[in-house]
C-alpha positions in Angstrom: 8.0 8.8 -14.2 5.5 11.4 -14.7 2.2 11.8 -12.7 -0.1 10.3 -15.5 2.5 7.6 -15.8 2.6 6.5 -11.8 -2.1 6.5 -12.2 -1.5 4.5 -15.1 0.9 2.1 -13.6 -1.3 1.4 -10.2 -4.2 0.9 -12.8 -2.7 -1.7 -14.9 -1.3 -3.4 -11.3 -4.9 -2.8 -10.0 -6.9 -2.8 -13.1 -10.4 -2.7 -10.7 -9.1 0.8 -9.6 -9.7 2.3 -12.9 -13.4 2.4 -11.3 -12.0 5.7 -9.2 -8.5 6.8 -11.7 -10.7 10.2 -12.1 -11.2 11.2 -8.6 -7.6 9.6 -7.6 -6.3 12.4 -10.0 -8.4 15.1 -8.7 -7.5 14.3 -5.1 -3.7 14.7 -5.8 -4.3 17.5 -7.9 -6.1 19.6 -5.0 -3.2 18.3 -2.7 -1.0 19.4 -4.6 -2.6 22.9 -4.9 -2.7 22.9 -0.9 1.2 22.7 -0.5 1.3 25.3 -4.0 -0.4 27.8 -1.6 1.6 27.3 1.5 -1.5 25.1 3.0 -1.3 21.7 5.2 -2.7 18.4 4.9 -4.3 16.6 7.7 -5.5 13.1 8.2 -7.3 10.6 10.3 -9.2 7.3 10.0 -9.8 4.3 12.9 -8.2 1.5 13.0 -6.2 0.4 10.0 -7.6 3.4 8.6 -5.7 5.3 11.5 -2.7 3.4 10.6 -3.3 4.4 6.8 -3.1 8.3 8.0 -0.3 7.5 9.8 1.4 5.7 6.7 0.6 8.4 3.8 1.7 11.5 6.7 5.0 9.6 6.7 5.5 9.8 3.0 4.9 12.9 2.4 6.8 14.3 5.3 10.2 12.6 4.6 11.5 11.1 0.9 9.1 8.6 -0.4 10.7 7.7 -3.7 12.8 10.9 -4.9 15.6 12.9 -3.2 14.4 15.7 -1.0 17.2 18.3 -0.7 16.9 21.2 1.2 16.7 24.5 -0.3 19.9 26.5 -0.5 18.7 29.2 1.6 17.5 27.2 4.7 20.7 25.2 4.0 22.7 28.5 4.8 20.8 29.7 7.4 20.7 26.6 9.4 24.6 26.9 8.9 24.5 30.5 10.0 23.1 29.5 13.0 25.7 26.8 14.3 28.4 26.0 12.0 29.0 22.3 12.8 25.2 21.0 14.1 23.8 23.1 11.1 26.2 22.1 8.6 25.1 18.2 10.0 21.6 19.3 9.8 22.2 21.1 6.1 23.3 17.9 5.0 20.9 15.2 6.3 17.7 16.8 6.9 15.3 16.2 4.3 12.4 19.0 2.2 8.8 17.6 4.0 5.8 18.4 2.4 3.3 19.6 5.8 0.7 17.0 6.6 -0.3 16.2 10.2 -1.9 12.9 11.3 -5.0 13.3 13.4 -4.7 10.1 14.9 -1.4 10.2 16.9 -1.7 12.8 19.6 -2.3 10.4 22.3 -2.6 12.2 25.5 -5.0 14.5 23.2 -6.6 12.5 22.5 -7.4 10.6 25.8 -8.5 14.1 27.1 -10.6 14.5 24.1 -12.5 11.6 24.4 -12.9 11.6 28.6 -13.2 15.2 28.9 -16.2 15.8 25.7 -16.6 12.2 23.7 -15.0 10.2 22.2 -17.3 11.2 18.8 -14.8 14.5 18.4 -11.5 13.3 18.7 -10.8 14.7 15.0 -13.6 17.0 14.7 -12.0 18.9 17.7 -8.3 18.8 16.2 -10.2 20.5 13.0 -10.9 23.7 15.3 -7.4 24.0 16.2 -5.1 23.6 13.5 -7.5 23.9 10.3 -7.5 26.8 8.2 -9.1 27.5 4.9 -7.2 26.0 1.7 -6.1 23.4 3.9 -6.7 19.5 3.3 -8.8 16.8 5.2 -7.9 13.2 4.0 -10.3 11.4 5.9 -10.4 7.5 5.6 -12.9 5.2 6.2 -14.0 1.9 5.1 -17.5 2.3 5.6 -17.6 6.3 4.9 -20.0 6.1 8.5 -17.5 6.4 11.1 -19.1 8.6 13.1 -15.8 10.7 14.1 -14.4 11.0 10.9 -17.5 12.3 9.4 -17.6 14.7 11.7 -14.4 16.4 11.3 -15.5 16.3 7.4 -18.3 18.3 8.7 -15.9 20.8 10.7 -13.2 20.9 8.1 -16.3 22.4 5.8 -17.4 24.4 8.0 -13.6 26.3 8.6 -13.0 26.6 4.6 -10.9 23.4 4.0 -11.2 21.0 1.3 -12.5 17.9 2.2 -10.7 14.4 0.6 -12.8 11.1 1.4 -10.9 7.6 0.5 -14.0 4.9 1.7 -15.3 1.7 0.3 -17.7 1.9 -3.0 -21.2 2.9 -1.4 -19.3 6.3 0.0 -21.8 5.9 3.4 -22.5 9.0 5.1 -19.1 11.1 4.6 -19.3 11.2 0.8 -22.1 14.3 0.5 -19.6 16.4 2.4 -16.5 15.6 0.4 -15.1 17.8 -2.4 -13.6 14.4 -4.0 -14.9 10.9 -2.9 -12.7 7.9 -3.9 -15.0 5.3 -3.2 -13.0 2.1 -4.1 -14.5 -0.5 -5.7 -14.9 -3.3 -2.7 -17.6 -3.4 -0.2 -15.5 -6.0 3.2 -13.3 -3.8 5.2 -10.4 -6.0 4.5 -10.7 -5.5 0.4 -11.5 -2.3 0.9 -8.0 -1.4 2.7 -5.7 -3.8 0.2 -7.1 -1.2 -2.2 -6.8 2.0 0.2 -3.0 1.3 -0.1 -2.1 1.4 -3.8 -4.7 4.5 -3.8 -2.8 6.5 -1.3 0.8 5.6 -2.3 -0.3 6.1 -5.8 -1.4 10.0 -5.0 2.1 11.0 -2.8 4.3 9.7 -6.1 2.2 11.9 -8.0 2.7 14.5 -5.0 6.5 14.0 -4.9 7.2 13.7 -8.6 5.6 17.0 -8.6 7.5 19.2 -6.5 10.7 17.0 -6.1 
């Protein structure tokens, strides 16, 4: 299944999500271009948009639909190294594309928000590990959460490119997103059942492309 094929395919299962198929495209496109140039993706969100990061960083880090084999030469220098752990390791380990979720560093976290506030959690993360050609997927229902669009702000402000999946208004984080998908639903809870075929819909795309 081809990239255009998997878009089509989550429109005709989701035909309200034809609203956004343009910017869904573009956002896997510059993703893709990100891993292309040896660049990472990062992701955060609140709540079950925290979980969402948490969900599309797993894909893309492990198999999602295809096989990941590892390339030959990793494969015989990880067997170079220890002939019977690396052969094991040569074997099972699977290729990851880089993403990092924002939202999972707890103790990090917990110092971020008690030491500074609680309003940089990801905007502080940003400082650290961005770098320019990087991605920020940032998710929010709303498009106001206050965190969030503040590491949009800092993730502009080091060179990355910015990815906003929000609700159909956009809020406050669309005007500093390179590409908004702003779903067509306006209730948190419609606005995540669509979040879900959106992200999935962008790592088969991903993974079709380098796998």
């Amino acid at each position: 299944m081809t990239g255009e094929d998997s878009l089509a395919l989550m429109i005709r299962r989701y035909p309200a999500l034809g609203y956004c198929e343009k910017e869904i495209w573009e956002a896997a496109m510059a993703i893709i271009d990100c891993f292309e140039n040896s660049r990472k993706i990062l992701a955060c969100g609140n709540g079950g948009s925290c979980a969402d990061a948490d969900h599309m960083v797993g894909e893309l880090m492990k198999s999602f639909e295809k096989k990941r084999p590892l390339p030959e030469n990793f494969k015989a220098s990880l067997q170079l190294v220890s002939t019977e752990r690396g052969s094991y390791l040569a074997e099972n380990l699977q290729n990851a594309l880089p993403a990092i979720s924002l939202c999972s560093h707890t103790s990090l976290l917990s110092a971020i928000s008690n030491d500074m506030d609680a309003d940089l959690v990801y905007s502080q993360q940003l400082a650290g590990y961005g770098r320019k050609g990087d991605v920020l997927f940032a998710i929010t229902t709303s498009g106001n959460s206050r965190n969030v669009v503040d590491a949009a702000i800092t993730a502009k402000a080091k060179g990355l490119r910015v990815i906003g999946l929000t609700g159909q208004h956009g809020g406050m984080i669309k005007q500093y997103c390179d590409t908004a998908i702003c779903v067509p639903a306006t209730t948190t809870a419609e606005i995540q059942e669509y979040h879900l075929p959106v992200y999935h819909t962008i790592c088969r795309i991903i993974e079709n492309r380098f796998f």
